[in-house]
C-alpha positions in Angstrom: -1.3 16.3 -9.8 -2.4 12.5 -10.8 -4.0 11.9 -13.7 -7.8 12.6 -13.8 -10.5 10.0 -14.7 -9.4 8.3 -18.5 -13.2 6.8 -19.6 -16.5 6.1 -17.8 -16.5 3.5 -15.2 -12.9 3.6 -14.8 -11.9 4.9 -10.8 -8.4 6.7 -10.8 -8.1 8.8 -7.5 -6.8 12.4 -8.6 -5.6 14.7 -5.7 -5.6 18.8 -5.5 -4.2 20.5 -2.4 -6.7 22.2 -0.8 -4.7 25.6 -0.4 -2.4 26.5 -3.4 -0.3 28.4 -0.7 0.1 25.3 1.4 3.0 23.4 2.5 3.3 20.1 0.5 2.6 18.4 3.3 -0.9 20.0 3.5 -4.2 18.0 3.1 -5.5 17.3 -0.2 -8.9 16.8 -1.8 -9.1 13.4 -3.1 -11.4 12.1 -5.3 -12.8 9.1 -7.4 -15.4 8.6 -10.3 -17.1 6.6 -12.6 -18.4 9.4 -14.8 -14.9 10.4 -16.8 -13.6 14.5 -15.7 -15.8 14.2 -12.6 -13.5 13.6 -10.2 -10.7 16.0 -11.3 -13.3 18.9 -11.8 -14.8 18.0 -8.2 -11.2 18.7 -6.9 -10.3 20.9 -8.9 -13.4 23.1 -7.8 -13.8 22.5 -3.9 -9.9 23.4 -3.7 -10.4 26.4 -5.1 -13.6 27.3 -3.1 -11.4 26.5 0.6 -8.2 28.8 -1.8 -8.9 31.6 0.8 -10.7 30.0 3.3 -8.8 30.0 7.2 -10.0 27.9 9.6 -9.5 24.1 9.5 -12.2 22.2 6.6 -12.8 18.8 6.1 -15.4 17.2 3.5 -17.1 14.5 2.2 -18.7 13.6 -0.9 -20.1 10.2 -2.0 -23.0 10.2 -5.1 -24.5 6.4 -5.3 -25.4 7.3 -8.8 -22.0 8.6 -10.7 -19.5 6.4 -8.2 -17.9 9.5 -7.1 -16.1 9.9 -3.5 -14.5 12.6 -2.4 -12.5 13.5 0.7 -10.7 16.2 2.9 -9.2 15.5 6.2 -11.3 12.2 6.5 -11.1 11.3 9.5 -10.1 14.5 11.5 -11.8 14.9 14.9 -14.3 18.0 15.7 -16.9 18.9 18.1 -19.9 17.7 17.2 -22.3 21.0 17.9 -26.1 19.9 17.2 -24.7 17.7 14.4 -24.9 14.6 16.8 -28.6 15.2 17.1 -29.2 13.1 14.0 -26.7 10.0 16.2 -29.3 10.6 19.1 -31.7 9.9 16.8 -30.3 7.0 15.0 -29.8 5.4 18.8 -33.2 6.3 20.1 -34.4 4.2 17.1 -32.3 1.5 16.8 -32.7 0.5 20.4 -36.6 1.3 19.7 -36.0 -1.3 17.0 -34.2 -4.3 19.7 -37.7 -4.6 21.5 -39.7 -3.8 18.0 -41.3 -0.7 19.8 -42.4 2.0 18.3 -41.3 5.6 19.5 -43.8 7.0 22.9 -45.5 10.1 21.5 -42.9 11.7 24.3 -40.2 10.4 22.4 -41.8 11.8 18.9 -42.3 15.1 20.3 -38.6 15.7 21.7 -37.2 13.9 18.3 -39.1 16.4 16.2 -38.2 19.3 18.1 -34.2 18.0 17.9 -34.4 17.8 14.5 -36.6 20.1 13.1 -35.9 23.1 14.8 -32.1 21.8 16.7 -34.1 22.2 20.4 -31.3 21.8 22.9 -33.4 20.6 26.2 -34.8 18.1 23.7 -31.5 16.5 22.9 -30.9 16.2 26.4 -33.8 14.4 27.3 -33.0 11.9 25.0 -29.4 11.5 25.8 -30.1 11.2 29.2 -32.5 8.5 28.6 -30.5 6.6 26.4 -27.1 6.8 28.0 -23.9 6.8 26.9 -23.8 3.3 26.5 -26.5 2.9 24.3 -25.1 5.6 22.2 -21.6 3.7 22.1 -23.7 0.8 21.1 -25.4 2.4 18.4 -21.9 3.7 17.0 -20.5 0.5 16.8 -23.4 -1.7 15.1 -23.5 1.3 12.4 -19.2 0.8 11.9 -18.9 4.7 13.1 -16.0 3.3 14.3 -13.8 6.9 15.5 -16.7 8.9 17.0 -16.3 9.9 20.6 -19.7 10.4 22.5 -19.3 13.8 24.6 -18.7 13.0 27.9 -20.0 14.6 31.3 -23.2 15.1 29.3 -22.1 17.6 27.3 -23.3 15.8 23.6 -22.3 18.5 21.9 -19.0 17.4 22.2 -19.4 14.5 20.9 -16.2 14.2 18.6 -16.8 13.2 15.1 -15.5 13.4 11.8 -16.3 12.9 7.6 -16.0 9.4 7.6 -18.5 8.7 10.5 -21.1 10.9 9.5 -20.6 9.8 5.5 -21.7 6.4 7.3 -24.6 7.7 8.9 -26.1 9.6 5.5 -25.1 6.2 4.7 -27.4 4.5 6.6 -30.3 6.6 6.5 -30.1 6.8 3.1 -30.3 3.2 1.7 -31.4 -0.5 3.2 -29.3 -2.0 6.0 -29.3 -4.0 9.0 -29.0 -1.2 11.6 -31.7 1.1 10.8 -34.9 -0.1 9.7 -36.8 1.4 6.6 -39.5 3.2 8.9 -36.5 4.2 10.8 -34.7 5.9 7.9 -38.0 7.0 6.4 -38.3 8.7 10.0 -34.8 10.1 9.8 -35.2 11.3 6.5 -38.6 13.1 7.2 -37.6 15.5 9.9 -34.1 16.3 8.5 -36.7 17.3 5.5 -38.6 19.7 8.0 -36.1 21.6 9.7 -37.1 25.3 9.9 -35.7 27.7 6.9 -33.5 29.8 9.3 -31.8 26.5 9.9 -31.8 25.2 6.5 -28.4 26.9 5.7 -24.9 25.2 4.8 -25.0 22.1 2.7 -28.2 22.7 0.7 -26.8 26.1 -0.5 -26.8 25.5 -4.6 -29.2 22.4 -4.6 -31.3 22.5 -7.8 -35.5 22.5 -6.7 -35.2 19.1 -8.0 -33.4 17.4 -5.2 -35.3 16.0 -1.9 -33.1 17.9 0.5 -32.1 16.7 4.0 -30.1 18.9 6.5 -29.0 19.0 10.0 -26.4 21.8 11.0 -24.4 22.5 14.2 -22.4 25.4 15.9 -20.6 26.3 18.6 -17.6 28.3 20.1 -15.0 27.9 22.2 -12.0 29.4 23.6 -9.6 27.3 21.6 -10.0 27.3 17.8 -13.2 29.3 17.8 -16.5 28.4 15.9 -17.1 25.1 15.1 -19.6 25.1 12.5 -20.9 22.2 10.3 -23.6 20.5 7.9 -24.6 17.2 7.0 -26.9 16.7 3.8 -28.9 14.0 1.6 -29.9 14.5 -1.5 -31.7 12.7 -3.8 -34.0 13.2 -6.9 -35.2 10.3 -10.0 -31.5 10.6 -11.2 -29.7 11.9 -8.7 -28.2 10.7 -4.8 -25.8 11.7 -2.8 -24.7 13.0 0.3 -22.2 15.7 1.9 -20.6 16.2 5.2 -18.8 19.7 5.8 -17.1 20.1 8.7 -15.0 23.4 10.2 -13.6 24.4 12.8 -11.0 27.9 14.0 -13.5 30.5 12.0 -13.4 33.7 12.9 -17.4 33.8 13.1 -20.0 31.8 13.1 -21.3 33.9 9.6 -17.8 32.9 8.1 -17.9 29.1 9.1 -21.3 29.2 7.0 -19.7 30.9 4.2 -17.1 28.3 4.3 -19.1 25.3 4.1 -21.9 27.0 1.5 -18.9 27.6 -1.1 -18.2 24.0 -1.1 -21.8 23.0 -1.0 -22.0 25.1 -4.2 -19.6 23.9 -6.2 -20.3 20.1 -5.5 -24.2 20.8 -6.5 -22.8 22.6 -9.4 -20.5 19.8 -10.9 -23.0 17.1 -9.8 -26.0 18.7 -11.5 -24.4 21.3 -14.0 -27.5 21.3 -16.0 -29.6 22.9 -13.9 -31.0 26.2 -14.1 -29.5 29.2 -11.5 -32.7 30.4 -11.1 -34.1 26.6 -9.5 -31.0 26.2 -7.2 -31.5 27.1 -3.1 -30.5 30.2 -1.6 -30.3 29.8 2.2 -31.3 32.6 4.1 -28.6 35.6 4.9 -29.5 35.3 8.7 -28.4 31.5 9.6 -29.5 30.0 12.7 -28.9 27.6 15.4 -28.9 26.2 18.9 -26.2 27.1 21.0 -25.2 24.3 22.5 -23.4 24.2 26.4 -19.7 23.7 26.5 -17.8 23.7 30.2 -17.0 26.7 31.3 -12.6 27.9 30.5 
């Protein structure tokens, strides 16, 4: 194990493997901080939460106000699910944005529907409108430089991975050049609306204090089973950060949620340790979301 954080302000990486029982070739959490311990307890904590976890996890953890970055299997591939819905939405406005248009009240209703409440024919209305090579365009203006838009139409299988979509809570998150402050206010607004049975995964732990944003994804296929994931910003007077959790070859989609809300967890937990148990979130115990079309084999 490397050393852990010496003093405040100082970064020294410190890396855990995330399965004890793993080769020593195995992925490790790796993280960085400016607050001193941080970064050691943050690794020392989500390795232990993925201990007994199958299936194949990676995360991502970056809080603007502590300096602290952590990572697991950066920049492994997955299916997107109904993840990419927030990348749809991103495009639809930053192309909005190259004409200085605002959004058709079509265009608001489908967006609000894809986000809010994951709505599948939604999403494809507004994939099919923008095309694929709007979506590409989008992707490369925001530096999401190793995500794959699905092809064939299937969106959901856009691939992505913790890096990218670090970037893209990035983005919506604080001032750039991409996304417009309207646009991330826009962003930020119905990821803060989706419905409670789809407000599972990384909120799980969050004390009442934090602004929460969420959008969540699933899906299953023959080969390495459900893919199940969560992006999340959140954000209070003293606190701001975001996390990406993304799984894939779980047994169910029940245990993919488990997965990523033991994480989720710990993270709020060694973020925010102050906080009361009784003020933290509790997901529902009956998750939902959209299924989304794969091709058929």
């Amino acid at each position: 194990m490397l050393p852990a954080v010496a003093a405040a302000g100082v970064l020294v990486p410190v890396a855990v493997g995330a399965a004890p029982a793993a080769a020593a070739t195995a992925p490790q959490v790796s993280c960085t901080s400016g607050k001193a311990g941080l970064a050691a307890k943050l690794q020392r904590d989500i390795t232990a939460a993925l201990a007994t976890r199958a299936g194949t996890v990676a995360v991502g953890l970056h809080d603007r106000t502590t300096n602290t970055t952590c990572t697991l299997r950066a920049t492994t591939a997955y299916d997107s699910a109904s993840v990419v819905k927030v990348t749809v939405l991103a495009t639809l406005l930053w192309d909005a944005k190259k004409t200085n248009r605002q959004l058709t009240a079509r265009e608001a209703n489908l967006a609000t529907a894809m986000i809010t409440k994951s709505d599948n024919a939604a999403t494809t209305s507004l994939w099919n409108q923008l095309g694929v090579t709007k979506v590409k365009g989008f992707l490369a203006a925001a530096g999401m430089t190793r995500t794959v838009p699905g092809s064939g139409g299937y969106w959901g299988l856009t691939r992505i991975n913790v890096t990218d979509e670090q970037r893209l809570l990035s983005l919506i998150t604080a001032k750039n050049n991409v996304l417009s402050d309207n646009a991330r206010s826009y962003i930020l607004k119905l990821m803060g609306n989706v419905i409670t049975s789809q407000k599972w995964g990384t909120p799980a732990g969050a004390p009442s204090s934090l602004s929460v944003h969420v959008k969540n994804g699933w899906l299953q296929r023959a080969t390495r089973g459900w893919r199940v994931h969560s992006i999340g910003t959140f954000k209070d007077a003293a606190h701001d950060y975001t996390i990406t959790v993304l799984t894939d070859g779980n047994s169910t989609m029940t245990y993919g949620v488990n997965t990523i809300q033991a994480v989720s967890k710990v993270i709020h937990r060694d973020l925010i340790p102050t906080a009361r148990t009784a003020t933290r979130y509790v997901p529902t115990t009956t998750p939902r979301e959209a299924y989304v079309a794969v091709p058929q084999g």
